[in-house]
C-alpha positions as CSV (number, residue, x, y, z in Angstrom):
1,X,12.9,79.3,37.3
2,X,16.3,79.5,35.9
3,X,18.0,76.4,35.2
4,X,21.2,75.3,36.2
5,X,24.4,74.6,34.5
6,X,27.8,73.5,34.7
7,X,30.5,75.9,36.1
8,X,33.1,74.8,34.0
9,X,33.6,72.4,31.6
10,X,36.4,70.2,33.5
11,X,33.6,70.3,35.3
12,X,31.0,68.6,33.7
13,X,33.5,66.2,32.3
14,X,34.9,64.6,35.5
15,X,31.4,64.5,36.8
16,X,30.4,62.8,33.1
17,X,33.4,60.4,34.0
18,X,32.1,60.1,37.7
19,X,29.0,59.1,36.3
20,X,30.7,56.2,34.0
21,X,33.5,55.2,36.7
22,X,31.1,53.2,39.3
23,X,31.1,49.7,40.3
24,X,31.0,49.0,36.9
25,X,34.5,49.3,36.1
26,X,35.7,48.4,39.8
27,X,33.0,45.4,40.5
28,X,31.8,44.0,37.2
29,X,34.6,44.8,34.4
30,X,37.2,42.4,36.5
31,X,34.8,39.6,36.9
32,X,33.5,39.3,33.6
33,X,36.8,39.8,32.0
34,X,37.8,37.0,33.9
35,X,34.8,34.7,33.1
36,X,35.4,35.6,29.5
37,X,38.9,34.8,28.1
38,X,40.5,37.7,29.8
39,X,42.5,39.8,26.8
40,X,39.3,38.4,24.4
41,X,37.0,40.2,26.4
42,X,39.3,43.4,26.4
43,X,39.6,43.2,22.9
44,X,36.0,43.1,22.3
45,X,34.5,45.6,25.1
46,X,37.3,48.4,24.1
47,X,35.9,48.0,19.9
48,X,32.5,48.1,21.2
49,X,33.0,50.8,23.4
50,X,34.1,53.2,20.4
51,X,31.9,51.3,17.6
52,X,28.6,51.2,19.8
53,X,29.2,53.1,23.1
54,X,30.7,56.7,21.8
55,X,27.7,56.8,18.9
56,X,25.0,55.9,21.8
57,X,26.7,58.2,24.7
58,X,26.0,61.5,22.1
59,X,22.8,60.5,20.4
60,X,21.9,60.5,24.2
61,X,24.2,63.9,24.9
62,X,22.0,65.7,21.8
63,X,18.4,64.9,23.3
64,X,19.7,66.4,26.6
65,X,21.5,69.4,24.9
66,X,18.8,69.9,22.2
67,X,16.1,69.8,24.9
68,X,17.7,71.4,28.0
69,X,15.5,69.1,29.9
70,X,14.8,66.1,32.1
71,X,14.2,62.3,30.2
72,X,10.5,63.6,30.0
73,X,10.5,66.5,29.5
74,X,12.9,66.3,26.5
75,X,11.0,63.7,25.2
76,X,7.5,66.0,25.2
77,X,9.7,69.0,23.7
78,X,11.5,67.4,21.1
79,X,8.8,65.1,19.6
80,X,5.2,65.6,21.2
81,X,3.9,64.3,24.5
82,X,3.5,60.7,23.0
83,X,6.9,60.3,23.2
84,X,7.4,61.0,27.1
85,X,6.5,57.5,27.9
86,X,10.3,57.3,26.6
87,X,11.2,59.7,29.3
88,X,9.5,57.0,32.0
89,X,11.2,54.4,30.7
90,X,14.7,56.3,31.7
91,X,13.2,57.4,35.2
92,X,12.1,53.8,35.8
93,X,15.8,52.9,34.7
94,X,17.1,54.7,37.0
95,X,15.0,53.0,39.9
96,X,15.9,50.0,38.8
97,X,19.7,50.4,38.9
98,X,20.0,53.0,42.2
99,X,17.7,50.6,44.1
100,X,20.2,47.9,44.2
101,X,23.0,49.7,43.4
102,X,22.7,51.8,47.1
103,X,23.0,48.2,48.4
104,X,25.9,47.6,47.4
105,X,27.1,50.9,47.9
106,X,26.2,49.8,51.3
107,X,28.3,46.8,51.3
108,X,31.1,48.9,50.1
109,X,31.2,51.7,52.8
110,X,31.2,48.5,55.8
111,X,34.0,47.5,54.0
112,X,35.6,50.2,54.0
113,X,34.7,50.5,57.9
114,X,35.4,46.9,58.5
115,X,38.8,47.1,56.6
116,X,40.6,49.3,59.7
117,X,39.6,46.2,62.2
118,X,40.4,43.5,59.4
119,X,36.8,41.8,60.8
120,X,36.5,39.9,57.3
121,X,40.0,38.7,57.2
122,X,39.7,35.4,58.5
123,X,36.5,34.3,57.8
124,X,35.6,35.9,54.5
125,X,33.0,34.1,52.9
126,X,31.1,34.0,56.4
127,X,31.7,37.5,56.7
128,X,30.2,38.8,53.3
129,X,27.0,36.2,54.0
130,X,26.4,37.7,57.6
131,X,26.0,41.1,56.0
132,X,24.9,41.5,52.1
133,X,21.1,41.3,53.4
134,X,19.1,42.3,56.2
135,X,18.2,45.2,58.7
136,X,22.2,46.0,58.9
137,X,22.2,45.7,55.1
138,X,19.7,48.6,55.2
139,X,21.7,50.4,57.8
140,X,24.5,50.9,55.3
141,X,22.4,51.5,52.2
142,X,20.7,54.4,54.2
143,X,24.1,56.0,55.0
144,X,25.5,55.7,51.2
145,X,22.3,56.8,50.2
146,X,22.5,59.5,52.6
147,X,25.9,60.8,51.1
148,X,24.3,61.0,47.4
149,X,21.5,63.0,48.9
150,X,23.9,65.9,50.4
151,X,26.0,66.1,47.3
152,X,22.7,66.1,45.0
153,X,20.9,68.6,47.7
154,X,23.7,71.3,47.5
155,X,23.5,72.0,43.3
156,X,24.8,70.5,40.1
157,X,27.5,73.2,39.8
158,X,28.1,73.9,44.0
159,X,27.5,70.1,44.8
160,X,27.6,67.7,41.9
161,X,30.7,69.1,40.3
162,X,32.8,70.0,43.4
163,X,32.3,66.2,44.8
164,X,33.2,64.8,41.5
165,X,36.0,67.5,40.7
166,X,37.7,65.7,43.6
167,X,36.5,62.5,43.4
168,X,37.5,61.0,39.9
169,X,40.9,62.4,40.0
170,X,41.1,60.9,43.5
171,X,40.1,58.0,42.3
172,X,43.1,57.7,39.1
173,X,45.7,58.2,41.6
174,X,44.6,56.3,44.4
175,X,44.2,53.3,41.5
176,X,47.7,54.2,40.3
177,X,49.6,54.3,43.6
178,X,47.8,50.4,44.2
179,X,49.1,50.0,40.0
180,X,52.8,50.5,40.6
181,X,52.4,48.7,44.1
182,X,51.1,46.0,42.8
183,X,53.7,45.0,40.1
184,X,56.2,44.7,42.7
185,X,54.6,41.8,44.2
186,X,55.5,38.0,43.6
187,X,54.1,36.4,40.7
188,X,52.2,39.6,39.2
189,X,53.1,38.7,36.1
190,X,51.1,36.2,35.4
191,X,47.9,38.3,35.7
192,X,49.5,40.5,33.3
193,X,49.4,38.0,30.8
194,X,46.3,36.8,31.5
195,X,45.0,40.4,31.2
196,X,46.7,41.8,28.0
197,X,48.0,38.5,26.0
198,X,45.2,38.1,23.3
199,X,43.8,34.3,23.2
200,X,42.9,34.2,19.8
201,X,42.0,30.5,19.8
202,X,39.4,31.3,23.0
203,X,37.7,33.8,20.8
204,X,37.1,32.2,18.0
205,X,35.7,29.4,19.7
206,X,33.9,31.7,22.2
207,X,33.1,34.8,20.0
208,X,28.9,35.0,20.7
209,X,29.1,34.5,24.1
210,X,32.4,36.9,24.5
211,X,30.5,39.8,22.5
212,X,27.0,39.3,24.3
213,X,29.0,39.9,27.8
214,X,31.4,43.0,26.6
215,X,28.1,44.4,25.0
216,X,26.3,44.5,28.0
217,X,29.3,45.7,29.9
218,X,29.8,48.5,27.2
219,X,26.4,50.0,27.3
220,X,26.5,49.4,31.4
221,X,30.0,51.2,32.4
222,X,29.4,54.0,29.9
223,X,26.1,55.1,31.7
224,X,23.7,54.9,29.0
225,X,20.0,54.0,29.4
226,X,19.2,55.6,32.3
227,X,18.6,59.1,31.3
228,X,22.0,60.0,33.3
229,X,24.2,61.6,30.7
230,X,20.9,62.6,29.4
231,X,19.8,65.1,32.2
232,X,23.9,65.9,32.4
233,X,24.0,66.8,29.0
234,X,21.2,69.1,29.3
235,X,22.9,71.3,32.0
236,X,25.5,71.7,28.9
237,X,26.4,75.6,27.0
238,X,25.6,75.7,23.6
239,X,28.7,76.2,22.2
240,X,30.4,73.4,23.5
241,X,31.1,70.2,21.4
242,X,29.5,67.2,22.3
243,X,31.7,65.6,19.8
244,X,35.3,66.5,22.0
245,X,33.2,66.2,25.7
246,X,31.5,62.7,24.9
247,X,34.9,61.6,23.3
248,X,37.0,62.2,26.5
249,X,34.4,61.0,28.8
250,X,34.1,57.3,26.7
251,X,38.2,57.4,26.6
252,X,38.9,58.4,30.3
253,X,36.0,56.1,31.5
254,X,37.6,53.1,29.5
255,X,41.2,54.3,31.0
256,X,40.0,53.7,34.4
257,X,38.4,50.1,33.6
258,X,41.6,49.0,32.2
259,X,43.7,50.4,35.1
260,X,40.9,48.8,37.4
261,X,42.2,45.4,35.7
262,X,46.0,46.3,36.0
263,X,45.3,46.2,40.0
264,X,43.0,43.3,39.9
265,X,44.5,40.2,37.8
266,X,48.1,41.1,38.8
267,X,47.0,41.1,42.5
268,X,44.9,37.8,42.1
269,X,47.9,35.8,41.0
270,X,50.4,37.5,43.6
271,X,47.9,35.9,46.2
272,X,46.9,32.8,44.2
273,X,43.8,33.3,43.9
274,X,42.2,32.0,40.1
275,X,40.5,34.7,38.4
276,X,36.9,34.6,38.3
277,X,36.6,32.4,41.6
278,X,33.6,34.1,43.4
279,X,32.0,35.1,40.6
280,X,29.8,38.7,41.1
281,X,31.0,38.2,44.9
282,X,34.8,38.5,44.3
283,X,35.2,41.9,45.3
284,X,33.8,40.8,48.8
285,X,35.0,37.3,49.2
286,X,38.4,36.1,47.1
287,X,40.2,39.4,46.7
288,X,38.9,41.1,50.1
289,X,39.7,38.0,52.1
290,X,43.3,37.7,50.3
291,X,43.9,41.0,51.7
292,X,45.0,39.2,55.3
293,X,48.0,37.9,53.4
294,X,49.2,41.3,52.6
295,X,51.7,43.7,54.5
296,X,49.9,46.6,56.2
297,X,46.7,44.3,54.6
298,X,44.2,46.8,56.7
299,X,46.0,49.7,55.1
300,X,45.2,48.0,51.8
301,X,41.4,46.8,52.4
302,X,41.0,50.9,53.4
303,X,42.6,52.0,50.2
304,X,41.2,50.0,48.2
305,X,37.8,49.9,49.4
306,X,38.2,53.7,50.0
307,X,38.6,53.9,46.1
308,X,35.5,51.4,45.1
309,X,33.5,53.6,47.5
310,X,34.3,57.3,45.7
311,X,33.7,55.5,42.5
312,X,30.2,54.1,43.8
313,X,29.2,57.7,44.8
314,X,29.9,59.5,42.1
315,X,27.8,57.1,39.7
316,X,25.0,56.7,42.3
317,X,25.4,60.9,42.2
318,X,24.3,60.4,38.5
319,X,21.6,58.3,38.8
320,X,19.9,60.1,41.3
321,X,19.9,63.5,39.8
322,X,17.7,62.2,37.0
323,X,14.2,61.5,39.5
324,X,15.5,65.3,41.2
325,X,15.4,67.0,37.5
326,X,12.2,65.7,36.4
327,X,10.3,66.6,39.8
328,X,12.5,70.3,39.1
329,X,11.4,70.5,35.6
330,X,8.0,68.9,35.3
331,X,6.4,69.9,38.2
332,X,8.1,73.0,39.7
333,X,9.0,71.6,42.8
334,X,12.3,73.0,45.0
335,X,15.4,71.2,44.8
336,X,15.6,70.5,48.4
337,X,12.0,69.0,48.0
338,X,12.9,67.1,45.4
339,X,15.7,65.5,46.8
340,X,14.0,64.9,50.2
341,X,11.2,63.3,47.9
342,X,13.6,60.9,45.5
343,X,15.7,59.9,48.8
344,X,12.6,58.9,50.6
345,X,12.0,56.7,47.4
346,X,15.1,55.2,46.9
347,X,15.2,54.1,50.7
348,X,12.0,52.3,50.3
349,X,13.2,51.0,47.3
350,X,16.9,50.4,48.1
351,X,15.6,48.6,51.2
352,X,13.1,46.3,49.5
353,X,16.4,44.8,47.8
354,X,18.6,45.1,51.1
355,X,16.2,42.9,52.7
356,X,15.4,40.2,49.7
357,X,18.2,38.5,47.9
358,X,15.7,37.2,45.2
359,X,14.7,41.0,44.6
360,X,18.3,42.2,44.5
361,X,18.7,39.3,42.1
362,X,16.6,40.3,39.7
363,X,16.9,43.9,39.9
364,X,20.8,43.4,39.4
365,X,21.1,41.0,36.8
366,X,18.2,40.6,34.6
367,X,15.4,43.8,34.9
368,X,18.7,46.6,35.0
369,X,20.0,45.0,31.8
370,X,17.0,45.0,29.9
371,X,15.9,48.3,31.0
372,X,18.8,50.2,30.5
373,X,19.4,48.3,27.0
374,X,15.8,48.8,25.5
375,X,15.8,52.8,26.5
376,X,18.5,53.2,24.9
377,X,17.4,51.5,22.1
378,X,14.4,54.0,22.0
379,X,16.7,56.5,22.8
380,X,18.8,56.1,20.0
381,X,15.6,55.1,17.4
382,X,14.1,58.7,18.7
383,X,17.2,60.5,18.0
384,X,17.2,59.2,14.3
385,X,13.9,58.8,13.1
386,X,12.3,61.7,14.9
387,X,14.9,64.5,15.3
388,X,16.9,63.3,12.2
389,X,18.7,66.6,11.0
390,X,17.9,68.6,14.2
391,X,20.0,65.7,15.5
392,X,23.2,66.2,13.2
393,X,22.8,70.0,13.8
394,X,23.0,69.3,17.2
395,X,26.0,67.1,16.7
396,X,28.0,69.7,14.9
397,X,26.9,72.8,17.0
398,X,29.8,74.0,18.9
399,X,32.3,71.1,16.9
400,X,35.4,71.6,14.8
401,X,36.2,70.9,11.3
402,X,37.0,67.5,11.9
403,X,34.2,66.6,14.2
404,X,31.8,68.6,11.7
405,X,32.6,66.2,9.0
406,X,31.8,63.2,11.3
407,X,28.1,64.9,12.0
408,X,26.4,62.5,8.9
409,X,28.3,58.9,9.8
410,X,27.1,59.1,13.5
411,X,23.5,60.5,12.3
412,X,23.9,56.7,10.4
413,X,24.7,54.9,12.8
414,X,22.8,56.0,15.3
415,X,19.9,55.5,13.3
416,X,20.3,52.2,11.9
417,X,23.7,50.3,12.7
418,X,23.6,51.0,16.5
419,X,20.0,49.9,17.1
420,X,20.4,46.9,15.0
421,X,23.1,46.0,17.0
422,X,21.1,46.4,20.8
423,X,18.1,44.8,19.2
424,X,20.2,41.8,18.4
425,X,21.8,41.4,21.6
426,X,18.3,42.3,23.4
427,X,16.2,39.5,21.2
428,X,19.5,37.0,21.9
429,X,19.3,38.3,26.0
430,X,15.5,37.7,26.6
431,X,15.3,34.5,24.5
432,X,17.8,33.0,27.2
433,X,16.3,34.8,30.0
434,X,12.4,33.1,29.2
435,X,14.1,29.4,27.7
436,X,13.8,29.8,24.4
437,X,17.5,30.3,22.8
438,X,17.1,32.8,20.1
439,X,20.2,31.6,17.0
440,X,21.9,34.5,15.8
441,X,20.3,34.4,11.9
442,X,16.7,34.6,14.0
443,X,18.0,37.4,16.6
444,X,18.9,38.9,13.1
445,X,16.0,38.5,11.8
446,X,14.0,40.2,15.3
447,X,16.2,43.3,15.0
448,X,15.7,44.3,11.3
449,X,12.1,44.2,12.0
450,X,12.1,45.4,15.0
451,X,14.1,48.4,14.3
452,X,12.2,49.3,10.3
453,X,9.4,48.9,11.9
454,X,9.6,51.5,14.6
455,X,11.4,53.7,12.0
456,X,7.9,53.5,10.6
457,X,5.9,53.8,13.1
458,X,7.9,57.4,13.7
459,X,6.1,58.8,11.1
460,X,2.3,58.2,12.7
461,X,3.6,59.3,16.3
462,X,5.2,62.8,15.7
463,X,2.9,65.3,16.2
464,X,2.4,68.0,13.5
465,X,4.2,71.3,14.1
């Protein structure tokens, strides 16, 4: 069966970027900046994002490249079939994340409906709690999950990279037409300042908790973890640079998370609303329901929620693609029965969460994270330990002088520095998450051992050639 690939490669780029731009940016980004010191947490998300989130996005962009295969599949090719249990760890990943992500995908497109009436106007808080769960919750998952499927059913170059071709770039300009709009309102400016004036004293006295959350928001908005840019990646020519592609895609998905905030913060203090209020729910409560106070304010909810929603596609897109190229690859089954097969899943799934606010819960804020954190951990410890200089060739193939030379300090760091680093914040994230507070010189402790020890343990798991 021939394999597909990328038409172009604008192409795969803006459906990379598709992949990255999500809720994440839109939903998440704006909150926790908020909760975190505003320009502190910019500061610290925007280093981590080229320190720990480039080196991470292309160790995961060579296994998909080096491979040309699905999470498994790559995992089997590269380094024996002992390794694909690191494949299944992606595709469970990617349940985890597409399950509750579809819901509020969900939430999104009766927003966008609801916006043309202005039915959440006046009651918004009442609104958002009549509809985030139950059998009209599942309603709307089923149609946004119905939109992934017909993108995903028609191709990766005829559907996945037409739909995002037009959907990222739609989603810059619609974000910068609602930019300029914005700072003509009364009292923008103070979200401006609260966004981009650093608060040096708040991070000092906040630095731990400020680089936990921009951590976890690096690794999440970038895509990483779930086998997403993996499977992309491997739908990549060989004489293309990873180095230039991964780049771009890590600079233009940042772009579009700042911009997010240049809409947000200004916009919150032009209504008077306190940044953060709402917490995860702010998208749907304090900002949607601040809309009624706006001129043409339905105009505004459709825009607006018109962008979140093209944005929530094109990462749910992603995600999806992963399950569809593993049933393609591993077990030779048709695309269209494939994607009939992973959209019957992910409705089960997806509606599991729709209906339970304690499954959403967990799926959302504690399993996603640790999932999508220790993958790429293994991931990244695969990529170093196992392919080692296949890995740097891999790097370089296709790459100009200057990204040649680079080939040997990302081969470091994605060996050593990088997985130090998620180990850390992993043994610092489950310690809170079971009561048992991990301090940082025991977190650091955790992650030397954990990582030398798998680095180790490499050496009894490859299989001989």
């Amino acid at each position: 069966m021939t394999r597909a690939t990328w038409g172009t490669r604008l192409g795969f780029v803006l459906a990379a970027v598709g992949s990255a731009v999500g809720l994440g940016n839109i939903w998440r980004f704006p909150w926790l900046t908020a909760t975190n010191g505003g320009s502190a947490f910019l500061l610290l998300y925007v280093l981590l994002i080229l320190l720990v989130g480039v080196p991470g996005l292309l160790g995961e962009m060579v296994i998909g490249r080096r491979s040309r295969r699905n999470p498994v599949g790559a995992f089997d090719a590269l380094g024996g079939r002992r390794f694909r249990a690191l494949g299944g760890l992606a595709l469970v990943a990617s349940v985890v994340v597409l399950s509750f992500y579809s819901v509020v995908g969900g939430w999104i497109l009766r927003y966008t409906a609801a916006s043309v009436t202005g039915a959440y106007f006046e009651a918004p808080q009442a609104y958002f709690a009549a509809v985030d769960f139950g059998p009209a919750a599942v309603g709307f998952h089923a149609l946004f999950l119905l939109a992934t499927v017909a993108v995903v059913y028609a191709g990766v170059d005829r559907g996945i990279e037409v739909a995002t071709t037009v959907m990222v770039p739609g989603i810059v300009l619609l974000f910068g037409v609602l930019a300029v709009w914005v700072a003509t309102l009364p009292g923008s400016a103070g979200g401006y300042e609260f966004y981009l004036s650093l608060d040096l004293a708040y991070l000092r006295a906040n630095f731990f908790d400020v680089l936990v959350a921009a951590a976890g928001q690096a690794l999440f908005t970038l895509s990483v973890g779930a086998g997403a840019m993996l499977t992309y990646a491997s739908y990549i020519d060989e004489d293309r640079s990873l180095v230039a592609d991964g780049t771009l895609i890590a600079v233009l998905n940042t772009g579009i998370g700042v911009l997010a905030g240049l809409v947000i913060f200004p916009l919150l203090y032009s209504l008077g609303v306190p940044p953060g209020s709402g917490g995860p729910g702010a998208l749907f409560v304090s900002l949607a329901g601040a809309f009624a106070d706006l001129p043409a304010s339905r105009l505004v909810g459709v825009v607006f929620f018109g962008v979140v929603l093209l944005a929530a596609l094109s990462s749910a897109i992603s995600i999806f693609e992963v399950l569809v190229a593993y049933l393609v690859d591993e077990h030779g089954l048709g695309r269209s029965r494939a994607v009939a097969g992973v959209g019957g899943l992910f409705f089960l799934t997806g509606s599991a969460a729709a209906l339970s606010p304690s499954l959403f819960a967990l799926l959302a804020d504690t399993i996603a994270n640790l999932a999508l954190t220790v993958t790429l951990l293994g991931f990244l410890l695969f990529c170093g330990w196992v392919l080692g200089r296949d890995a740097i060739a891999e790097y370089e193939r296709g790459a100009g002088r200057v990204a040649r030379l680079t080939g040997r300090p990302w081969y470091y760091a994605v060996a050593v520095v990088v997985p130090l680093f998620l180990a850390f914040t992993l043994a610092t994230g489950v310690g809170t998450l079971v009561g048992a507070p991990v301090s940082a010189p025991q977190a650091a402790v955790i992650a030397v051992a954990a990582v030398g020890g798998t680095a180790l343990a490499t050496r009894f798991l490859v299989e001989p050639t």
